[in-house]
C-alpha positions in Angstrom: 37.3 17.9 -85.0 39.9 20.5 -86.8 43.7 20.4 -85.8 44.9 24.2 -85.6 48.7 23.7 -85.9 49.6 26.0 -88.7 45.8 26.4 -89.7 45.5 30.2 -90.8 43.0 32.5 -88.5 42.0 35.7 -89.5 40.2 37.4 -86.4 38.8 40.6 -86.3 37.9 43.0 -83.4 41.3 41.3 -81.8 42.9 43.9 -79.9 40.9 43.3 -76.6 37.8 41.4 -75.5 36.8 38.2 -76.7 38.7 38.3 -80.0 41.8 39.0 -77.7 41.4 36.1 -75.7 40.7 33.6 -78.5 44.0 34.6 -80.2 45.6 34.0 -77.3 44.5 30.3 -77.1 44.9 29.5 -81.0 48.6 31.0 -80.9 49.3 28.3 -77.8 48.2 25.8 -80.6 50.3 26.6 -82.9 48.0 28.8 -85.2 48.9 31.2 -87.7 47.0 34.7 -87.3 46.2 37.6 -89.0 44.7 39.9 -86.2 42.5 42.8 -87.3 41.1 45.7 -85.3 41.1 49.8 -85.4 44.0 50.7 -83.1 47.1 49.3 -84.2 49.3 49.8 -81.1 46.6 47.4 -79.4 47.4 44.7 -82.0 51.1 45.4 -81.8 50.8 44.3 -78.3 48.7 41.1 -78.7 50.5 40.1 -81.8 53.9 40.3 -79.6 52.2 37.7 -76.9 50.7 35.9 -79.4 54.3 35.2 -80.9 55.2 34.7 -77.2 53.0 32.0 -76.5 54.1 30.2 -79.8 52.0 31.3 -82.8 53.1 33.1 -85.9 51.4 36.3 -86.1 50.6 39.3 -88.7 48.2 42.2 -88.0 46.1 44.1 -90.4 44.5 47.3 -88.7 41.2 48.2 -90.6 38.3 50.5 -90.1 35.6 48.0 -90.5 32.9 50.6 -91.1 35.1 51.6 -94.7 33.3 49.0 -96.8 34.3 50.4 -99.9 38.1 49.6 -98.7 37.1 46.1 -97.7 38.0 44.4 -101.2 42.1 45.5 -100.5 41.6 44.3 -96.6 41.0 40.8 -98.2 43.8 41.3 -100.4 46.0 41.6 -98.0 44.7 39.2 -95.3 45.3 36.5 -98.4 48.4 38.0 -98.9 50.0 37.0 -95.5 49.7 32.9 -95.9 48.0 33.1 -99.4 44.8 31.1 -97.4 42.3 31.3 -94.7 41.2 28.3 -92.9 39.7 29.9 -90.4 37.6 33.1 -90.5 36.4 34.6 -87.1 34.0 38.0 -87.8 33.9 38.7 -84.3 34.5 42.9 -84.5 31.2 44.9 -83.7 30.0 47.9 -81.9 26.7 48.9 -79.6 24.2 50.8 -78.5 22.6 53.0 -75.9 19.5 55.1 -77.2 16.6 54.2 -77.8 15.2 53.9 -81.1 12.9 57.0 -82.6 16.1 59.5 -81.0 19.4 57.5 -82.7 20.0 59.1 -85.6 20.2 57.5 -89.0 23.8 57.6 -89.6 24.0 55.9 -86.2 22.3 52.8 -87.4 24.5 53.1 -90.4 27.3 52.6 -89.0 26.5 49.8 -86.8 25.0 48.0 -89.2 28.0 48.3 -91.7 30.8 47.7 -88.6 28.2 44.5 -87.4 26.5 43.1 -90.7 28.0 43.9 -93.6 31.3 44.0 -93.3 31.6 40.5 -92.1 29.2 39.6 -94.8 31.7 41.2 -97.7 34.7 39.9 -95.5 32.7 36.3 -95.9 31.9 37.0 -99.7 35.4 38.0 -100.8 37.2 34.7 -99.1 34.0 31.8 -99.8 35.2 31.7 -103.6 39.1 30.8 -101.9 37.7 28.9 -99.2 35.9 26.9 -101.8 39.0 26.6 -103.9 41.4 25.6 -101.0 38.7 22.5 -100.2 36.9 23.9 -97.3 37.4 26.2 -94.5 35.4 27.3 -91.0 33.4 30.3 -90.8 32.5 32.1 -87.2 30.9 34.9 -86.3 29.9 36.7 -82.9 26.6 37.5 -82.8 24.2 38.4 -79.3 21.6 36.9 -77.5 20.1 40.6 -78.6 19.9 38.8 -82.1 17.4 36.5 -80.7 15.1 38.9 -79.2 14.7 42.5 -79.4 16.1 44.7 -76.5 16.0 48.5 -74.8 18.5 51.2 -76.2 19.8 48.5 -79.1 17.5 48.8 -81.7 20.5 49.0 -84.2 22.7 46.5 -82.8 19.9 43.9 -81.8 18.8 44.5 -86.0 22.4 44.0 -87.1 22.7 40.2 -84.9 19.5 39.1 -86.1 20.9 39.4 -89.8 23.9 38.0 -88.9 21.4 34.7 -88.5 19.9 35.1 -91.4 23.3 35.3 -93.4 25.2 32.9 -91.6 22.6 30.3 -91.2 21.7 30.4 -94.8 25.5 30.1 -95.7 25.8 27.1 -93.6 22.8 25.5 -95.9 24.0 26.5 -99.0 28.2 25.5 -99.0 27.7 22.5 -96.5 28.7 20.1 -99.1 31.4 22.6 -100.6 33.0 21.5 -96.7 31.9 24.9 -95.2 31.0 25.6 -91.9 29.5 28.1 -89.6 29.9 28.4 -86.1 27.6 31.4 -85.1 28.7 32.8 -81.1 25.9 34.0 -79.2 27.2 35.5 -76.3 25.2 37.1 -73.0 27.4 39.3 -70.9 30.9 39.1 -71.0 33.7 41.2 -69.3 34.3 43.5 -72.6 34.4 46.8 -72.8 31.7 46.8 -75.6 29.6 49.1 -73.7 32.3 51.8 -73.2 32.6 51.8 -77.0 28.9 51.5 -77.5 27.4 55.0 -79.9 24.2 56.8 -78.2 21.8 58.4 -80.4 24.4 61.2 -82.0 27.5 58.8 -82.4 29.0 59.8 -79.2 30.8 57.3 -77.6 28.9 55.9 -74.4 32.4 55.6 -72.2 31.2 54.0 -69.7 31.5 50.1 -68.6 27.8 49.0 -67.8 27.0 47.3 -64.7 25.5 44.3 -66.6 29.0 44.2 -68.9 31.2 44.1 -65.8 29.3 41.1 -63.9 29.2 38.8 -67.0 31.5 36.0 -67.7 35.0 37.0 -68.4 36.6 36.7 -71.9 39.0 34.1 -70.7 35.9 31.9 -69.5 34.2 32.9 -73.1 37.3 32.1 -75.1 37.6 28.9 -74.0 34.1 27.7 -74.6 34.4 29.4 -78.1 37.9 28.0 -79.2 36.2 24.7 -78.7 33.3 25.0 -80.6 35.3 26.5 -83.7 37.9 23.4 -83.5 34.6 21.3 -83.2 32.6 23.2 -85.7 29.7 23.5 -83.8 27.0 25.8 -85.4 26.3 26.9 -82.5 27.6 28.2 -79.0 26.1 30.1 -76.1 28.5 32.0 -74.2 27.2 33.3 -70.6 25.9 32.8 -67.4 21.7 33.0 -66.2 20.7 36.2 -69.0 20.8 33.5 -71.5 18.0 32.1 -69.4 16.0 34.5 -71.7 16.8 32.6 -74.9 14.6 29.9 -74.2 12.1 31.8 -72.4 11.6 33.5 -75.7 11.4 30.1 -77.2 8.8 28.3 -75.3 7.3 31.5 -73.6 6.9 34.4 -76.2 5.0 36.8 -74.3 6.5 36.3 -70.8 9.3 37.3 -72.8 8.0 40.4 -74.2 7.2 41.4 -70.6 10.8 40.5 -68.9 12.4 42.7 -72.0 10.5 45.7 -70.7 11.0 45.3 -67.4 14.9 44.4 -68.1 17.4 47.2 -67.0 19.4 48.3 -70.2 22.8 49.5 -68.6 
C-alpha cells in the first residue's frame, strides 16, 4: 500500500465526473495534482476546492484529441513537480449510433481522446517513471471493453485496447516497480452520455436513463482511490450491470443474447 502525502497525481478528464471526485479525495490526503480536462473554468473551480480541502493543485487544460500536441502536455505536466507518481488516464468520450451510420472521423476521434492519447501520455512519462524508481499507472476503462455493446462500436473498440495496452504494460515494467490499475466501471452518475458523439459528431446532450440510475461518482471514487493506493490491477466499479461481466465469462452466448436485447440509452 502507497502513502499519497505529497505523491504527485496527474488526472485527466478532472473537471467533473469520476475524475472530479477522485481529486477530491487525494487533495484530502495531502496529494499534489495536476488536473487536466477541456474547459478550464471547470478546473479552476475544482482546483480551488481541491486547495480547500488541503492538496496543492496545478491545472493543465488540454484537448486530448490533439495528439500531435501531446509531447508539450507532458512537458509541462513534468514541469509542475518535475515527477509523476501517479498517472490516472481517466478522460474519454462516447457513443450513440450504431456502427455502419457513424462516420469515420467519428471513430477517429474517440479512439484518439480514449486510446491513444493515454497510451502517448503513458509512453512519454514510462522512461521518467522508470528513472524516478517506480510509479502507478491507472486508467478508466468500461465494462463495454469486455464485451461488445449497441450504439458504441467506437468506444466499446477504444476500452478493449485500453486492455490490451495496459495489461501488457503491467507484464512488461513489473519488475521496473510499475503498476497498473485498470477501472472498469458500469454505470455511474456522469454526464458521459450528454457528451457522448452520434454518428455525425453531434453531441448527444442528453443524460441517459441508464447513466442517471448508476452509482454515483462519490460511491465510484472511493472504491477507485483505494484500489490505486493498493495497486490493485483491477477494480469494478458499479451496481447489478456488471452482472454481465461474468455472464460473458462463464456464459458466452447467453451473453450475446442479453447484449441484444439490452436497451442502449
Amino acid at each position: 500500500m502507497q502513502k499519497i502525502t505529497n505523491k504527485v497525481i496527474w488526472i485527466t478528464g478532472a473537471s467533473s465526473g469520476i475524475g472530479e471526485a477522485c481529486a477530491y479525495l487525494f487533495a484530502k490526503k495531502g496529494a499534489r495534482l495536476i488536473l487536466t480536462a477541456l474547459e478550464e473554468d471547470k478546473l479552476l473551480v475544482v482546483k480551488s476546492k481541491c486547495i480547500e480541502l488541503g492538496g496543492n493543485c496545478e491545472i493543465l487544460p488540454y484537448d486530448l484529441s490533439d495528439i500531435e500536441g501531446i509531447d508539450k502536455l507532458v512537458e509541462n505536466a513534468l514541469s509542475f513537480y518535475g515527477r509523476v507518481d501517479i498517472l490516472y488516464n481517466n478522460a474519454g468520450i462516447s457513443q450513440r449510433a450504431k456502427a455502419g451510420e457513424t462516420l469515420f472521423k467519428v471513430d477517429q476521434k474517440i479512439m484518439d481522446v480514449n486510446f491513444f492519447a493515454p497510451v502517448k501520455i503513458t509512453k512519454l512519462l514510462l522512461p521518467k517513471m522508470i528513472e524516478q524508481g517506480g510509479a502507478t499507472i491507472a486508467v478508466t476503462t468500461s465494462i463495454s471493453g469486455r464485451f461488445g455493446f449497441p450504439l458504441r462500436s467506437a468506444y466499446c473498440s477504444s476500452k478493449h485496447a485500453l486492455y490490451g495496452f495496459f495489461e501488457t504494460l503491467h507484464a512488461e515494467y513489473y519488475d521496473q516497480n510499475i503498476r497498473v490499475v485498470i477501472v472498469c466501471p458500469g454505470r455511474v452518475q456522469t454526464n458521459i452520455s450528454f457528451y457522448a458523439l452520434e454518428k455525425d459528431g453531434k453531441q448527444h446532450s442528453k443524460i441517459d436513463a441508464g447513466q442517471a440510475g448508476g452509482v454515483t461518482t462519490e460511491y465510484a471514487a472511493k472504491k477507485i482511490v483505494k484500489a490505486i493506493i493498493k495497486q490493485k490491477p483491477e477494480v469494478l466499479v458499479g451496481s447489478k450491470e456488471l452482472l454481465m461481466i461474468y455472464i460473458k465469462r462463464f456464459c458466452p452466448r447467453l451473453s450475446r443474447k442479453l447484449v441484444r436485447k439490452i436497451k442502449p440509452t
